[in-house]
C-alpha positions, 0 to 999 in steps of 0.5 A, spaced: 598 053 673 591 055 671 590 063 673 582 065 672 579 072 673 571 074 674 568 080 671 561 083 670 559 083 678 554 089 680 548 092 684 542 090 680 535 091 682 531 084 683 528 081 678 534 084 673 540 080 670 547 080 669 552 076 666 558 074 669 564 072 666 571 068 668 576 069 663 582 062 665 589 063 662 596 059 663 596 052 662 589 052 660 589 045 656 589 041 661 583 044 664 577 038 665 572 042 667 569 049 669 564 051 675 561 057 679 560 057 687 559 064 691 559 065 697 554 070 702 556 073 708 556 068 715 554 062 709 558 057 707 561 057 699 555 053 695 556 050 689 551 054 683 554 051 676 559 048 673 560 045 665 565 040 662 570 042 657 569 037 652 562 036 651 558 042 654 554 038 659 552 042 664 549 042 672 545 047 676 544 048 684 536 047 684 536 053 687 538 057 680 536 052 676 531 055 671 535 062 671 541 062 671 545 058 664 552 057 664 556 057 657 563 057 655 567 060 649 572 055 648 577 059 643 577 065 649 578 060 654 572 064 658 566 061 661 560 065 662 554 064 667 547 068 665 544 070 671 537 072 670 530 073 675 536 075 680 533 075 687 536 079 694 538 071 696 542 071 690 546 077 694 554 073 693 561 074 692 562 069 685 567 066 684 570 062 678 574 055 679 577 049 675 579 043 675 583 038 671 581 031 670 579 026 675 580 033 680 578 037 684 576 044 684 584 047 686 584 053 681 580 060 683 578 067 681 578 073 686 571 073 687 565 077 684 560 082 688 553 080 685 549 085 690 541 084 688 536 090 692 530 089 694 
């Protein structure tokens, strides 16, 4: 199986930056794809971001687009998300996930705690 383990949550001030980092292990080769999701407190988990293993394409939530980025290192194994221009409505738990080919999101991380203050 495909274990993931997010770091670089934090309390940030608005308008300041973080960047957040999910680090897979395990059976790492059949991994298709990698994405971010948070979750904030009473809301539904929300799609932010995911990129293709294979060819680095990428996709954003409208509501993060233009400032978040998400990137890979593929000899780490590690996908990390930029989150810039942060917002309090970006206050979440973030969470990692990955799937195989033709897959669903069936591997996740632990969680994150993204809080960002007025």
């Amino acid at each position: 199986q495909v274990q993931l383990l997010e770091s670089g949550g934090g309390l940030v001030q608005a308008g300041g930056s973080l960047r957040l980092s999910c680090a897979a292990s395990g059976r790492t080769f059949t991994v298709a794809a990698m994405a971010w999701f948070r979750q904030a407190p009473g809301k539904e988990r929300e799609f932010v971001s995911h990129i293709n293993w294979s060819d680095s394409a990428t996709g954003y939530a409208d509501s993060v687009k233009d400032r978040f980025t998400i990137s890979k290192d593929n000899a780490k194994n590690t996908v990390y998300l930029q989150m810039n221009s942060l917002k309090p409505g970006d206050t979440a738990v973030y969470y990692c996930a990955a799937r195989r080919v033709f897959g669903t999101y069936e591997f996740w991380g632990q969680g994150t705690q993204v809080t960002v203050s007025s």
